[in-house]
C-alpha positions as CSV (number, residue, x, y, z in Angstrom):
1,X,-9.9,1.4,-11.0
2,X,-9.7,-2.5,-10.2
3,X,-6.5,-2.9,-12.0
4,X,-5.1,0.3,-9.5
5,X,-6.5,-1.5,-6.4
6,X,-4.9,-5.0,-7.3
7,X,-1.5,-3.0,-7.7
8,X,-2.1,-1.0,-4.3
9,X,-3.0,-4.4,-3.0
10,X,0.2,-6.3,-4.3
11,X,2.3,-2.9,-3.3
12,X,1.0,-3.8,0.1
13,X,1.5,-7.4,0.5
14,X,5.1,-7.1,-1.0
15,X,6.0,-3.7,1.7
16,X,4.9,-6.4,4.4
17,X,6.4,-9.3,3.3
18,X,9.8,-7.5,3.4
19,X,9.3,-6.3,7.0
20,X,7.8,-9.5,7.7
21,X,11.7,-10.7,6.6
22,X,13.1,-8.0,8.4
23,X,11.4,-9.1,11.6
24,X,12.5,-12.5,11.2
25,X,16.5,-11.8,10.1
26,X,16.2,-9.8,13.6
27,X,14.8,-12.4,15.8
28,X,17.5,-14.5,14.4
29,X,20.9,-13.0,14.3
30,X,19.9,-10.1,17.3
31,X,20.5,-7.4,14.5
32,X,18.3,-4.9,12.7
33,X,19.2,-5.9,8.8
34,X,16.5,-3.8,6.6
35,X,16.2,-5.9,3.0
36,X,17.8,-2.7,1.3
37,X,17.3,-2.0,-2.5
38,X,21.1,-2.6,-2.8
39,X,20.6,-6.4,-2.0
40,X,18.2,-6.8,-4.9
41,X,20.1,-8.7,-7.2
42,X,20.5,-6.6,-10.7
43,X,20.1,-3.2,-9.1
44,X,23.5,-2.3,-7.9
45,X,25.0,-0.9,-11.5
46,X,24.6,2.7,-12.1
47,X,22.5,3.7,-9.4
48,X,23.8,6.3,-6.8
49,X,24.6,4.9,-3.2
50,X,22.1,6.8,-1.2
51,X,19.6,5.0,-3.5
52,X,21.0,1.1,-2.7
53,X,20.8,2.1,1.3
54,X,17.2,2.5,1.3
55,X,15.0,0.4,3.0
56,X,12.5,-1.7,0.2
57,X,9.8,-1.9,3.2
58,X,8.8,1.4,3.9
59,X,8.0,2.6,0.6
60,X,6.5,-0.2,-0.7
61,X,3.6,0.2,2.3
62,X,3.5,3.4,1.7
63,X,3.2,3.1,-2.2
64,X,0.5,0.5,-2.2
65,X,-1.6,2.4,0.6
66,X,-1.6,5.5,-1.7
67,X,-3.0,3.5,-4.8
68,X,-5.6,2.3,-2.6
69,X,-6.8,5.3,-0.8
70,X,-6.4,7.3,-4.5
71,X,-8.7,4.1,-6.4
72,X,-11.3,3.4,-3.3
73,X,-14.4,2.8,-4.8
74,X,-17.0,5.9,-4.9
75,X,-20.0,5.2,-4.3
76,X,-22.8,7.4,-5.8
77,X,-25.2,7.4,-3.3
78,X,-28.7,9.4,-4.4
79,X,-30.7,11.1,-2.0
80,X,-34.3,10.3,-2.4
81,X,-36.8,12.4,-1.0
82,X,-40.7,10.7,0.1
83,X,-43.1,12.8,-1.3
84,X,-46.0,12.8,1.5
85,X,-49.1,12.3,0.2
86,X,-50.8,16.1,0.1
87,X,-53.9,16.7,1.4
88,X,-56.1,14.5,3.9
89,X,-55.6,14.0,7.8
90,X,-52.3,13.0,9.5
């Protein structure tokens, strides 16, 4: 469970880092330029087109918000009921 959350976690830092990037190429140059999984270096042999336009931010938020939600911590909370005492005044 801890080693899903530390993934979901690092999933989740990475997705913002690149929109963080994203932000910053566009405050520069006036131009949305999404980090795409094309500009990755070592990616771009073998792998269909539609696959190196896609954005890296998007689904690495997404990605590390599902691991979290999926490995949250359950609690096992017990319900314990007070016995009152029986008999005698109130």
């Amino acid at each position: 469970m801890i080693v899903c959350r530390i993934f979901g976690w690092v999933l989740l830092v990475a997705g913002f880092s690149a929109l963080l990037r994203d932000g910053l190429v566009w405050f520069d140059t006036g131009r949305w330029v999404p980090l795409a999984i094309g500009d990755l270096r070592g990616w771009s042999e073998g792998v269909p087109e539609l696959v190196l336009l896609l954005s890296v931010a998007p689904p690495l938020i997404v990605l590390g918000s599902v691991a979290l939600v999926l490995c949250r911590r359950r609690t096992a909370r017990r319900r314990r009921f007070r016995r009152r005492p029986s008999g005698g005044l109130r």
